[in-house]
KOLVEXDREN-961475 format. One line per field, with one value per atom (N, C-alpha, C, O, CB): x, y, z; atom name; residue number from 0. Coordinates in Angstrom, 1 decimal. Glycine has a CB too. Example, Ala and Ser with C-alpha at 12.3 -4.5 7.8 and 13.67 -1.06 7.14 Angstrom:
x = c(13.2;12.3;13.2;14.2;11.3;12.8;13.7;12.9;13.4;14.1)
y = c(-5.7;-4.5;-3.3;-3.3;-4.5;-2.2;-1.1;0.0;1.1;-0.6)
z = c(7.8;7.8;7.8;8.5;9.0;7.1;7.1;7.9;8.0;5.7)
a = c(N;CA;C;O;CB;N;CA;C;O;CB)
k = c(0;0;0;0;0;1;1;1;1;1)
END
This chain:
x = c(3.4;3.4;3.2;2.4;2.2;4.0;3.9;2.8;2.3;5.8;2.8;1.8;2.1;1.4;1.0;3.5;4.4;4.0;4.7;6.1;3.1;3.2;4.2;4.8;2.8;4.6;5.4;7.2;8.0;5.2;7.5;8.2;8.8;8.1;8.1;9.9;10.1;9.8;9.8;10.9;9.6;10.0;11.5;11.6;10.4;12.4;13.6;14.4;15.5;14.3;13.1;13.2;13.7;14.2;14.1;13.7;13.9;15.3;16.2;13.5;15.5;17.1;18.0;19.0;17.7;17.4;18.6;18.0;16.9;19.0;19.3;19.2;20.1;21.0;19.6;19.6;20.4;20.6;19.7;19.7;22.2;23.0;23.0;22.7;24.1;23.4;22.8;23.8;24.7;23.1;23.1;24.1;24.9;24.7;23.0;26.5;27.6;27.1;27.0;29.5;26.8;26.7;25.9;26.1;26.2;24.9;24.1;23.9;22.9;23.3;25.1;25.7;26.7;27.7;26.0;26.3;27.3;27.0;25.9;27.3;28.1;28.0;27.2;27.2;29.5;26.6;26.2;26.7;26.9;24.6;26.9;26.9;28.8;29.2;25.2;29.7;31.2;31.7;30.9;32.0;32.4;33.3;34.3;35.3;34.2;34.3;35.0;36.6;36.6;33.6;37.6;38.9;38.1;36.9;40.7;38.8;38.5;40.1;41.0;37.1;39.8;41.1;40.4;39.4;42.1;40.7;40.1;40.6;41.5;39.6;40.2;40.8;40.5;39.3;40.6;41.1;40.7;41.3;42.3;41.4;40.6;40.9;41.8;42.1;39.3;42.1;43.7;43.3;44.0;44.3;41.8;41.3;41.0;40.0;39.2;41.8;41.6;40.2;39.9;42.4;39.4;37.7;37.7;38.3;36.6;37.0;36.9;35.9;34.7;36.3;36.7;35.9;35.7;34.5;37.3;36.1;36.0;36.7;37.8;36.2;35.8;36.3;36.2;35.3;35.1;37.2;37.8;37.4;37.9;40.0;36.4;36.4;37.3;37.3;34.4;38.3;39.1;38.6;38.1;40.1;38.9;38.3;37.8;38.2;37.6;36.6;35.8;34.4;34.8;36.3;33.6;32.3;31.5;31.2;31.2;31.3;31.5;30.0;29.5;32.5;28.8;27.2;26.8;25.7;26.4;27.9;27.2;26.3;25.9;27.0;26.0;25.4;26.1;25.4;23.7;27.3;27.7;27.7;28.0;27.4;27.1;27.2;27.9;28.1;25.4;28.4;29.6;28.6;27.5;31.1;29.1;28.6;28.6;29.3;30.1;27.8;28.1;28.9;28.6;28.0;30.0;31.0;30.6;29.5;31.4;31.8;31.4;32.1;33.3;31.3;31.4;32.0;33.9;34.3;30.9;34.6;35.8;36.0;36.9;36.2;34.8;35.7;33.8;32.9;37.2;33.7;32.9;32.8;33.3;33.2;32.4;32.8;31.6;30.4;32.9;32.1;31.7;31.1;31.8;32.9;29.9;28.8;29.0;29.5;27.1;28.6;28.5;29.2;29.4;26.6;29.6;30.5;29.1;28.9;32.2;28.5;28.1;28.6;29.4;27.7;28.3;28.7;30.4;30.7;27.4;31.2;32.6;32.5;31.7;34.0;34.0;33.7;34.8;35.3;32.4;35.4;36.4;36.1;35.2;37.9;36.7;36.7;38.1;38.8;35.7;38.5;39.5;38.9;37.8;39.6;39.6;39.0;40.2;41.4;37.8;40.0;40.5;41.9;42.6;40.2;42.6;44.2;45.0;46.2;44.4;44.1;44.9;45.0;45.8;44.2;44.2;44.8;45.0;46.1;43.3;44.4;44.9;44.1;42.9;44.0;44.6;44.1;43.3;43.9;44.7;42.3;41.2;41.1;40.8;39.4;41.5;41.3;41.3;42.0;43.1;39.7;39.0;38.3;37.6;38.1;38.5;37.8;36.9;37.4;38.8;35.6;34.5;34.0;34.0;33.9;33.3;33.1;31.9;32.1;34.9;30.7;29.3;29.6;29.9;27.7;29.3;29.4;28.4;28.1;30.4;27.9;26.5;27.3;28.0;24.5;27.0;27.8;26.8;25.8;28.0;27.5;27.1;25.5;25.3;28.5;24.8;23.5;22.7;22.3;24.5;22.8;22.1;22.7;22.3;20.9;23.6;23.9;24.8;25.7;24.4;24.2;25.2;25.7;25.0;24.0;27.0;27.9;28.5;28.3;28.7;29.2;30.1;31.6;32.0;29.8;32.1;33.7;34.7;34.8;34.5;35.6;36.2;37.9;38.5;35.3;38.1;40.0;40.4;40.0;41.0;41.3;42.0;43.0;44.1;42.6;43.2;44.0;45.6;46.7;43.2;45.4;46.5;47.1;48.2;46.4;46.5;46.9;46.8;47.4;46.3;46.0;46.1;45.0;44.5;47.8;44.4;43.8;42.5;42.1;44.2;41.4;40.2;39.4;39.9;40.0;37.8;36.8;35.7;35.4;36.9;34.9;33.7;32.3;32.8;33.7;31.4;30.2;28.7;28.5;30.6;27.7;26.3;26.0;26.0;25.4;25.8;25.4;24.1;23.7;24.3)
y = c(7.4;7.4;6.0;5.2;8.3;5.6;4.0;4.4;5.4;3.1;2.7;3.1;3.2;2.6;2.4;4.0;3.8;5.6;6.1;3.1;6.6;7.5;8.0;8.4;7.7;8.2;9.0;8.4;8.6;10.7;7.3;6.7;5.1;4.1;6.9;5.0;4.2;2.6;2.8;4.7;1.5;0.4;0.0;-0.7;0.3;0.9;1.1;2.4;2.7;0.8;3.0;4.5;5.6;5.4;4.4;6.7;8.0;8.2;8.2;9.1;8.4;9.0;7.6;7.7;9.7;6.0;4.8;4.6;4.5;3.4;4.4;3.3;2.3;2.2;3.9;1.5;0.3;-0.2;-0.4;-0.6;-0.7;-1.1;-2.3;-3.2;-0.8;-2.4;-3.6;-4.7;-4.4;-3.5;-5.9;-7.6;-8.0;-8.7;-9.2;-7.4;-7.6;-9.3;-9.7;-7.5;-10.3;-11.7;-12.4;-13.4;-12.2;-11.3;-11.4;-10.7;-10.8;-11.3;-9.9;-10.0;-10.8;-11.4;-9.1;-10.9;-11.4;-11.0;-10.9;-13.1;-10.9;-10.6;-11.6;-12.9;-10.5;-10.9;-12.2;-11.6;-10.4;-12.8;-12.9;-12.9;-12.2;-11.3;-11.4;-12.8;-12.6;-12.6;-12.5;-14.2;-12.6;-12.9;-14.4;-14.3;-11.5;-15.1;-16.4;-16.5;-16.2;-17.8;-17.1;-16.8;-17.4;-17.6;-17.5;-17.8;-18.4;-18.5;-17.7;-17.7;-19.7;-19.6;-19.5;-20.2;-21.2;-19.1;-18.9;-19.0;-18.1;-17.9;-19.9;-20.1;-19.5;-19.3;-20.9;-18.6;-17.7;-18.1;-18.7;-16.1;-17.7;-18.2;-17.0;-16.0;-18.4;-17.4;-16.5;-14.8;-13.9;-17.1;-14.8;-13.0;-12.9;-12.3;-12.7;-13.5;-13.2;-13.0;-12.1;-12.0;-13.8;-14.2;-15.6;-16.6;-14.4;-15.5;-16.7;-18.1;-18.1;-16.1;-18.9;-20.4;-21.0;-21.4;-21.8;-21.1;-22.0;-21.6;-21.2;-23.3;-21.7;-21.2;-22.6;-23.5;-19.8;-22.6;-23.6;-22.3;-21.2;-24.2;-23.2;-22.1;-23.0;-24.2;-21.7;-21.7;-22.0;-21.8;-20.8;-21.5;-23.0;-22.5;-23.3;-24.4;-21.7;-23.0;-23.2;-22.6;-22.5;-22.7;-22.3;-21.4;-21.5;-22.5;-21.9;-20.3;-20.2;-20.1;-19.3;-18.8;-20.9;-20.7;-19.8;-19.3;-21.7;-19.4;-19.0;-19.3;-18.6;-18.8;-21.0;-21.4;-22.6;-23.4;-21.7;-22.9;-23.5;-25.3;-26.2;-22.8;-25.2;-26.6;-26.4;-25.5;-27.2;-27.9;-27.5;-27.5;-28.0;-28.9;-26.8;-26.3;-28.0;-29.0;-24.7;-28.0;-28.4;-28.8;-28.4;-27.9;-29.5;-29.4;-28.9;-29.0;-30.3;-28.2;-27.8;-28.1;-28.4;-26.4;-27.9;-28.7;-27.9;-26.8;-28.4;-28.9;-28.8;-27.7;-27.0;-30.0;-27.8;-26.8;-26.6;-27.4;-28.0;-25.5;-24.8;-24.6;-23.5;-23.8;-25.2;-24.4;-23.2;-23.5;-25.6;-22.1;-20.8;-21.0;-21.3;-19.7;-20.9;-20.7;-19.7;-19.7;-20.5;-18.5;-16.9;-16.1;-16.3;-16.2;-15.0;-13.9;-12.6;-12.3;-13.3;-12.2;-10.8;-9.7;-9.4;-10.6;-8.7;-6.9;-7.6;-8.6;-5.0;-6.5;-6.7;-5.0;-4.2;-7.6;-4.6;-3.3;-3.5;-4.6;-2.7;-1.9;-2.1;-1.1;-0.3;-1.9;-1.1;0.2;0.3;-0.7;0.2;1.3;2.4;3.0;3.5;3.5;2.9;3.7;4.1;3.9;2.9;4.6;5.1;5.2;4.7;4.4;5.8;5.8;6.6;6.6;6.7;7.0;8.2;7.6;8.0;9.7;6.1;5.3;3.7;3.4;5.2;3.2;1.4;1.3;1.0;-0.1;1.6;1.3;0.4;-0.7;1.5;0.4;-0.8;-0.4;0.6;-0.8;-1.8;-1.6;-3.5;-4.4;-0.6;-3.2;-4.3;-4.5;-3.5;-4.5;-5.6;-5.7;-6.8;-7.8;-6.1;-6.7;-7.3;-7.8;-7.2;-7.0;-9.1;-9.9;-10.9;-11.9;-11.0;-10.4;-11.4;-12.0;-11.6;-10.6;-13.5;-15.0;-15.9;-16.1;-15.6;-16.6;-17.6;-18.9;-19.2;-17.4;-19.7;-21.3;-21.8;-21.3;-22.4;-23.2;-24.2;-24.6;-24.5;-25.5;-25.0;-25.6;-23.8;-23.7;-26.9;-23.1;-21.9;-21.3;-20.2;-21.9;-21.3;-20.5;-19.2;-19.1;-21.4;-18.0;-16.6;-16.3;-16.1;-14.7;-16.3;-15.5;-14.1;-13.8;-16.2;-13.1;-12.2;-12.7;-13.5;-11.1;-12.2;-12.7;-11.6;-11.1;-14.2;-11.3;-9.9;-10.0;-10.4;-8.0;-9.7;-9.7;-8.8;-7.7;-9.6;-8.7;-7.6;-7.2;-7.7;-8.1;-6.5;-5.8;-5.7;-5.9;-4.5;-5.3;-5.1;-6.3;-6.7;-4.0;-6.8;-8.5;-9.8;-10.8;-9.0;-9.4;-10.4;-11.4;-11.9;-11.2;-11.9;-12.6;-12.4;-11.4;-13.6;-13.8;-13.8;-14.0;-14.4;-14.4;-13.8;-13.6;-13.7;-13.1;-12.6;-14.5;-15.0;-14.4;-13.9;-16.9;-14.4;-13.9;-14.0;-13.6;-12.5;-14.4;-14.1;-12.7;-11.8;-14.4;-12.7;-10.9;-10.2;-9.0;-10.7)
z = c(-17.1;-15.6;-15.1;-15.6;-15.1;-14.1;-13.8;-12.5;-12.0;-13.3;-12.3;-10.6;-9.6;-8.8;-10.0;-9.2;-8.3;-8.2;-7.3;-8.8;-8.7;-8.5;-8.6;-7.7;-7.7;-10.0;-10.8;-10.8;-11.7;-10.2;-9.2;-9.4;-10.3;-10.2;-8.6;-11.0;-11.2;-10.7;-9.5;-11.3;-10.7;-10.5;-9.0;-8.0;-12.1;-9.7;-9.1;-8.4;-8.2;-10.1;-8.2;-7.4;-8.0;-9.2;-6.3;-7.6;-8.2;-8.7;-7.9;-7.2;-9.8;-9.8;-10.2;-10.8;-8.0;-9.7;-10.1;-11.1;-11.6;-9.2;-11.6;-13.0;-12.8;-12.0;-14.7;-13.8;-13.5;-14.7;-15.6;-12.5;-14.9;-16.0;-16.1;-15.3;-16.1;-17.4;-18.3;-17.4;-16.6;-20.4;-17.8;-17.0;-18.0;-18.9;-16.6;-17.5;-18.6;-19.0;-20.2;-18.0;-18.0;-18.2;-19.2;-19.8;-17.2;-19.2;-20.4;-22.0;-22.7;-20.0;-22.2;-23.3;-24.0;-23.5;-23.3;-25.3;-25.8;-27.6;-28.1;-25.3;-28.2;-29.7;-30.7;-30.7;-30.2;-31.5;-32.7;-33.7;-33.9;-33.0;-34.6;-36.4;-36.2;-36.9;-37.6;-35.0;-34.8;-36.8;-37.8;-33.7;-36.8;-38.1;-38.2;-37.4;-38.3;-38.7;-38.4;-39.7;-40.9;-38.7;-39.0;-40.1;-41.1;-41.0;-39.8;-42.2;-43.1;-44.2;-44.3;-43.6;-44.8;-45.7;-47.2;-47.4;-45.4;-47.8;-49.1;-50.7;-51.0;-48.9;-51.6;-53.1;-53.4;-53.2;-53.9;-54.2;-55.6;-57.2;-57.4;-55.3;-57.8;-59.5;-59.6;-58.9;-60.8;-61.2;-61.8;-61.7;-61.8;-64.1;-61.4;-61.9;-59.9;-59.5;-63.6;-59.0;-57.8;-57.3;-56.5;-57.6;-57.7;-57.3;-56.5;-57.0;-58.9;-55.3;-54.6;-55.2;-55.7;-53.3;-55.0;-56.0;-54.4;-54.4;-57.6;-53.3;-52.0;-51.2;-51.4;-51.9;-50.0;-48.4;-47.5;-47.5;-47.5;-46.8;-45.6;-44.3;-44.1;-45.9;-43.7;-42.3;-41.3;-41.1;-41.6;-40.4;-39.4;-38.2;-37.8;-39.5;-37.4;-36.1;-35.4;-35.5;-36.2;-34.5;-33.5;-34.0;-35.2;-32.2;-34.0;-34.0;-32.6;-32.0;-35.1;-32.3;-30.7;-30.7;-31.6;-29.8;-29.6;-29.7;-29.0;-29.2;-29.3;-27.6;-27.0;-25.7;-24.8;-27.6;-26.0;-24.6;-24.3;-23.6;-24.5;-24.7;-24.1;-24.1;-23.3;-23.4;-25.7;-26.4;-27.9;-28.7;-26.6;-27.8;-29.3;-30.2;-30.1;-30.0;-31.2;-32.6;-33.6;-33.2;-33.5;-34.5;-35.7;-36.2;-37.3;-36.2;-36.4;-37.6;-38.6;-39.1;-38.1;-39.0;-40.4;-41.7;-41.8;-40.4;-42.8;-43.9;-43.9;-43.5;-45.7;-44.4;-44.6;-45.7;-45.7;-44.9;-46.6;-48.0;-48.3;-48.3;-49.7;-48.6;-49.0;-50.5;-50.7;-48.4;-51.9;-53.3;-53.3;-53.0;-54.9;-53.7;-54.0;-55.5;-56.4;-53.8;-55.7;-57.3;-57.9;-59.0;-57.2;-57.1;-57.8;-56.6;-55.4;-58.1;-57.7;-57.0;-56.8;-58.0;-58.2;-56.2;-55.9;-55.9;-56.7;-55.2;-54.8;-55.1;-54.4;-53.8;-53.7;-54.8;-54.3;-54.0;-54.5;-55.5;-52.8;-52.5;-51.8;-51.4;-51.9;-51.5;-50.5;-49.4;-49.6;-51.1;-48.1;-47.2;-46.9;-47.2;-45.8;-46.4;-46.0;-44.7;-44.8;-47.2;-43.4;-42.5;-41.6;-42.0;-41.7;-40.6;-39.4;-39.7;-38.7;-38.2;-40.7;-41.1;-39.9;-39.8;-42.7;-39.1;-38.3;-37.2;-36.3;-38.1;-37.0;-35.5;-36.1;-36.5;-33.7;-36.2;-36.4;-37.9;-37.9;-34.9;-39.0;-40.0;-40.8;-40.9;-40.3;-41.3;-41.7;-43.1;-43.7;-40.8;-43.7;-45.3;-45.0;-44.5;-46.7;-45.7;-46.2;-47.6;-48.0;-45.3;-48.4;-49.7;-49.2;-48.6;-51.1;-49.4;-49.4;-50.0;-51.0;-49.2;-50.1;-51.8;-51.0;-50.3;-52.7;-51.4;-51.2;-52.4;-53.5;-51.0;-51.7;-52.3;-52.0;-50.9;-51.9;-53.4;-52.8;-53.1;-54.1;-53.8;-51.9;-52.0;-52.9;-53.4;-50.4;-52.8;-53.7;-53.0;-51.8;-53.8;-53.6;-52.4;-51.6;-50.5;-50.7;-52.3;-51.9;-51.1;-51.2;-51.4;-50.1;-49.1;-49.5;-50.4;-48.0;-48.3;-49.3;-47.8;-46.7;-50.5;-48.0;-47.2;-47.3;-48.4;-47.2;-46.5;-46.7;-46.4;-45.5;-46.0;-47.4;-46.7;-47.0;-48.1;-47.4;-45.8;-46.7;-46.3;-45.3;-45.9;-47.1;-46.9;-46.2;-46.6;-48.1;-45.0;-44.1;-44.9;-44.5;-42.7;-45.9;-46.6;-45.7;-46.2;-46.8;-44.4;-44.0;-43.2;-43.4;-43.4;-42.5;-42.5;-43.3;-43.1;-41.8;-44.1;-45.6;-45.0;-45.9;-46.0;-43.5;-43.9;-43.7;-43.1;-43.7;-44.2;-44.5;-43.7;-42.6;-45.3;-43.8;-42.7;-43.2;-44.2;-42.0;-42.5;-43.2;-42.3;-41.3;-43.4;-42.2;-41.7;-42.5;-43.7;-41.4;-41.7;-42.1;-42.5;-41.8;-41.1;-44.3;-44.5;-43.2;-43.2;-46.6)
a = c(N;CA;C;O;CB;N;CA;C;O;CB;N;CA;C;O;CB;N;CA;C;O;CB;N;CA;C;O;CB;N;CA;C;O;CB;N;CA;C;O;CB;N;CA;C;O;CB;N;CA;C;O;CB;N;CA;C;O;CB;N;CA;C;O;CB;N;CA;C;O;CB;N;CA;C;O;CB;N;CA;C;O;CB;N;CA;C;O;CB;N;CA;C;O;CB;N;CA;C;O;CB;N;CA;C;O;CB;N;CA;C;O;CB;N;CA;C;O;CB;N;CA;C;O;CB;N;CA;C;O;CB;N;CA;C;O;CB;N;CA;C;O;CB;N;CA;C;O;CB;N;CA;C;O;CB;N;CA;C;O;CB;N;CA;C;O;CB;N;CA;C;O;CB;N;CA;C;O;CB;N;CA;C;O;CB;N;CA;C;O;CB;N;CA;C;O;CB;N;CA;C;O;CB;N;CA;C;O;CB;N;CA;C;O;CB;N;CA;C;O;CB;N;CA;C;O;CB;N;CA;C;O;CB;N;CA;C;O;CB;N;CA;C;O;CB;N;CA;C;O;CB;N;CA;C;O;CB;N;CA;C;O;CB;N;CA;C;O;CB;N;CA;C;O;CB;N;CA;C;O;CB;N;CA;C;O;CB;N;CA;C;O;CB;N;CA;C;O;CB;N;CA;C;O;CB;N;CA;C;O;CB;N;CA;C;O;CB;N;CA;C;O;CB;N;CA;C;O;CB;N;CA;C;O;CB;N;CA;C;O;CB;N;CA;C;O;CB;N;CA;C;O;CB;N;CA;C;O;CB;N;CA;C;O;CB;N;CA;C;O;CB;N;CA;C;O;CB;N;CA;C;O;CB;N;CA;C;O;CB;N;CA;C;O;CB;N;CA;C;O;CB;N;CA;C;O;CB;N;CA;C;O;CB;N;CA;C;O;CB;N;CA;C;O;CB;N;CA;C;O;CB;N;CA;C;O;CB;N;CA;C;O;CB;N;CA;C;O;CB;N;CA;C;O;CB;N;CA;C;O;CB;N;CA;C;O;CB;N;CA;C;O;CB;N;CA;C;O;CB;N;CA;C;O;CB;N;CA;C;O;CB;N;CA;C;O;CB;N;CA;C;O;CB;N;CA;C;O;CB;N;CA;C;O;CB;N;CA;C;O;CB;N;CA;C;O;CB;N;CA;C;O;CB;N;CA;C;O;CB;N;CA;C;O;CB;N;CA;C;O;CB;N;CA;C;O;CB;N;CA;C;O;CB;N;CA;C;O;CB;N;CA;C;O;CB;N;CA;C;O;CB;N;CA;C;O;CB;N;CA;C;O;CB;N;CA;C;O;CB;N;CA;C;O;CB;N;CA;C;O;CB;N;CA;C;O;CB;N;CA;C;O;CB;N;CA;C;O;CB;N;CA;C;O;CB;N;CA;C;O;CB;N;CA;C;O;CB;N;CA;C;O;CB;N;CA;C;O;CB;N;CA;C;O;CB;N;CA;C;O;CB;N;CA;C;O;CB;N;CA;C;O;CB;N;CA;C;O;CB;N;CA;C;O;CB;N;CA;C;O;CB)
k = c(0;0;0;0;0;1;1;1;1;1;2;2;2;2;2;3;3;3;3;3;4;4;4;4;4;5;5;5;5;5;6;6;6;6;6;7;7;7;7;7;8;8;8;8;8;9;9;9;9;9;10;10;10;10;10;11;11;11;11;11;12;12;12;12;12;13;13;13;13;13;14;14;14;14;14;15;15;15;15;15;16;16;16;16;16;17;17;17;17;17;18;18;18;18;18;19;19;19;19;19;20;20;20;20;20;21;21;21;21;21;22;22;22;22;22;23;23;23;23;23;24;24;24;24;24;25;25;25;25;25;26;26;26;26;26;27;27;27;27;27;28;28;28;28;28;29;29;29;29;29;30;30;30;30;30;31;31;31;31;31;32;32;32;32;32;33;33;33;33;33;34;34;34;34;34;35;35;35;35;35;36;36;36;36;36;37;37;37;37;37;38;38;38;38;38;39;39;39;39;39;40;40;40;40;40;41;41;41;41;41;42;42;42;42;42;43;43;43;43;43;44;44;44;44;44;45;45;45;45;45;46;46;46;46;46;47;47;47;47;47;48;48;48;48;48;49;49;49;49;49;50;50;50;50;50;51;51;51;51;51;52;52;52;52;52;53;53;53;53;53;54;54;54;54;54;55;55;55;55;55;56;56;56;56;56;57;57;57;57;57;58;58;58;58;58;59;59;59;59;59;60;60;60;60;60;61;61;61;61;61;62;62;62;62;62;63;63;63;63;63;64;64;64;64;64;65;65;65;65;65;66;66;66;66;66;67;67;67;67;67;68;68;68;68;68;69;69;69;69;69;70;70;70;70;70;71;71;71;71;71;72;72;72;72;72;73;73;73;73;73;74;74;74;74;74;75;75;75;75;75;76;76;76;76;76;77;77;77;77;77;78;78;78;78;78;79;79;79;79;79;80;80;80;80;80;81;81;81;81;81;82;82;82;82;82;83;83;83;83;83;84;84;84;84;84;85;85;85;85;85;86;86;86;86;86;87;87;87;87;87;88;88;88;88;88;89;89;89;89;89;90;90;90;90;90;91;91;91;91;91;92;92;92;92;92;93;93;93;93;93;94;94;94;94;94;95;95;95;95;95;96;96;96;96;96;97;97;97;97;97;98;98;98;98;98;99;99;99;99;99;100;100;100;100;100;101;101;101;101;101;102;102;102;102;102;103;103;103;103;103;104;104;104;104;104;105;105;105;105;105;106;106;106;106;106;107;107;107;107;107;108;108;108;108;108;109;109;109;109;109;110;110;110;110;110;111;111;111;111;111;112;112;112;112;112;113;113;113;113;113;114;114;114;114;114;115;115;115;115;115;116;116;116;116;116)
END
């Protein structure tokens, strides 16, 4: 019960919707170009692009080439065949210097995409 005697803040019956201005997406997916060895396993990623912050100061540069250490779980999905089809193979990867990325191939566009797991 608020102290408005049973009323809201914002009166009986309104609500009030969220501030499109103040949304925005995190952890996007970024292209990426990616090497694979002769058994099609990623050895280094080249990220394409921009990396967008969000408030409106440039990002970082980021390294040019990425070399990939270890391969982790790999997996694929298959989805929504009956409207815009999604077939992705997924392949967690830890860089060189500790860092672990996801990166997953668009099966049906062929290309690559990188993201914080």
């Amino acid at each position: 019960m608020s102290d408005h005697g049973g009323v809201g803040k914002w009166g009986r019956g309104r609500s009030v919707a969220p501030r499109v201005d103040r949304l925005r997406a995190i952890n996007l997916p970024r292209r990426a170009i990616v090497e694979l060895d002769t058994e099609g396993r990623p050895v280094a990623i080249e990220l394409v692009g921009k990396r967008e912050t969000g408030n409106g100061k440039r990002p970082p540069p980021s390294p040019p080439r990425l070399a990939v250490e270890g391969v982790g779980e790999v997996w694929r999905i298959d989805d929504e065949w009956w409207r815009r089809p999604i077939a992705r193979r997924y392949v967690e990867v830890m860089l060189d210097g500790g860092g672990r990325v996801m990166l997953f191939e668009d099966l049906v566009t062929g290309e690559w995409w990188v993201q914080k797991p």
